[in-house]
C-alpha positions as CSV (number, residue, x, y, z in Angstrom):
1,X,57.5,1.5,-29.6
2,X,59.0,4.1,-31.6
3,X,59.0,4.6,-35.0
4,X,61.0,6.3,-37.3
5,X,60.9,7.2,-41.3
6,X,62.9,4.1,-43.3
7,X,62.7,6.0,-47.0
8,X,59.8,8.1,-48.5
9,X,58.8,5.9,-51.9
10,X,57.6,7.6,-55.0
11,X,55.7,5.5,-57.5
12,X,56.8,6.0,-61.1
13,X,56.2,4.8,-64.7
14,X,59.9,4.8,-65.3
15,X,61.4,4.8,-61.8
16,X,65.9,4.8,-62.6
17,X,65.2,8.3,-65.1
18,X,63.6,10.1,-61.4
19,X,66.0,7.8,-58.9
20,X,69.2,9.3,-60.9
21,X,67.5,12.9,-61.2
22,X,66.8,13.1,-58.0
23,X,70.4,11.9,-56.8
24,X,71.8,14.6,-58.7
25,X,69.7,16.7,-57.3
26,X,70.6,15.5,-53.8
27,X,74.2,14.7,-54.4
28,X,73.5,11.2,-53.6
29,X,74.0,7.8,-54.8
30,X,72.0,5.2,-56.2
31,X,72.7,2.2,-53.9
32,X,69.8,-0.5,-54.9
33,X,68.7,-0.7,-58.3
34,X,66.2,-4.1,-58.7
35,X,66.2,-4.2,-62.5
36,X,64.3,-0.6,-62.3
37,X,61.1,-2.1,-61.0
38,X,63.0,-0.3,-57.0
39,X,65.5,2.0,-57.4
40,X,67.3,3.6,-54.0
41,X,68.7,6.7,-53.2
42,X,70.5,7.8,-50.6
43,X,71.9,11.4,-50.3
44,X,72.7,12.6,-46.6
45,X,70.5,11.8,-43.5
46,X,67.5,11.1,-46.6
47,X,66.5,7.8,-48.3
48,X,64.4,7.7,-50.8
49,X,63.2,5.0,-53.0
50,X,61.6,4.8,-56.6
51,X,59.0,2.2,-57.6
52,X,57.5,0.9,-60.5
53,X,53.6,1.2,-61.1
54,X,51.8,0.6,-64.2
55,X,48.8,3.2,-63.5
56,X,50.3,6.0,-61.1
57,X,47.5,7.6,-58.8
58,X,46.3,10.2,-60.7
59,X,46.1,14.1,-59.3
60,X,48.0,16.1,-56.7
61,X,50.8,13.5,-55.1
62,X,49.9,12.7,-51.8
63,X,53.1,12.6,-50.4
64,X,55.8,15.5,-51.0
65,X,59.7,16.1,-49.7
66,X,60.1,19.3,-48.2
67,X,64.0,20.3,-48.6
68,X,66.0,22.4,-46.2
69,X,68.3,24.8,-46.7
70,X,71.1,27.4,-45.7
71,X,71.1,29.3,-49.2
72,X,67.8,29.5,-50.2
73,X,69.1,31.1,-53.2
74,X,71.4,29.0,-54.3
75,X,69.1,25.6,-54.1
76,X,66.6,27.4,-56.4
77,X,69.4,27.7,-59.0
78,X,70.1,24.3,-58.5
79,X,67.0,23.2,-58.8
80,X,66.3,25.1,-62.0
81,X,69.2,24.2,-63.4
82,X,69.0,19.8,-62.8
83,X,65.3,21.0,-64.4
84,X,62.6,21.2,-61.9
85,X,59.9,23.2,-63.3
86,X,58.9,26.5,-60.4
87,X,55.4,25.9,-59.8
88,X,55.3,28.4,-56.9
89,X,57.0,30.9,-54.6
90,X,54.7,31.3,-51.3
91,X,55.5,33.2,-48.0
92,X,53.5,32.4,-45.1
93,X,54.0,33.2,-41.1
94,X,57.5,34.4,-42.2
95,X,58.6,31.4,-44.2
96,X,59.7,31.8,-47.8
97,X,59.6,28.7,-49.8
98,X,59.5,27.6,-53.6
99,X,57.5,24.6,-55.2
100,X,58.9,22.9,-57.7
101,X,58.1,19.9,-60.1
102,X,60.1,17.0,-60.5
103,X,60.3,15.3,-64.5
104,X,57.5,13.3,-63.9
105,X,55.0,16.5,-62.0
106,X,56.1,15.2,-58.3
107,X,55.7,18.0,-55.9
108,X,58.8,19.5,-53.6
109,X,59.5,22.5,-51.7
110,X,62.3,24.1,-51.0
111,X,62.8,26.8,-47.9
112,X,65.4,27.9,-45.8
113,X,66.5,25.8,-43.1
């Protein structure tokens, strides 16, 4: 048996605001959207899907993307600029990454590839 990652869901208050953020982000598309209670995104080899809770877990997210990268540069503009919030910049056994926030305080890094 093998398996294999089908999506990484996020829970969310208001999950189509995040799913179309973070297709923008991405440069993806929404491709499911179940009256906003399940929103899908698909951008490149990635699916991700947005999911409406009433009483999200509070705290640190358990569960964070980490996004790869040939300009790391670049990606941290871009992710300024769609409005991620910098929450770090870390090095560690030669890897330089950033974390940022989503709208809703979801954790994400970004590194180079």
């Amino acid at each position: 048996m093998q398996l294999r990652v089908g999506m990484v869901t996020t829970d969310s208050p208001d999950p189509l605001p995040l799913a179309e953020w973070w297709a923008g982000l991405l440069g993806g598309t929404i491709t499911e959207n179940t009256d906003g209670w399940f929103v899908v995104v698909k951008a490149a080899a990635t699916t991700l899907a947005f999911q409406l809770v009433d009483d999200p877990t509070p705290g640190k997210n358990r569960v964070h993307l980490d996004l790869f990268t040939d300009d790391l540069a670049a990606a941290v503009v871009a992710a300024r600029s769609a409005g991620a919030r910098q929450v770090a910049e870390l090095e560690e056994g030669g890897v330089h990454w950033f974390t940022f926030a989503d709208p809703e305080g979801n954790l994400f890094d970004v590194a180079q590839a």
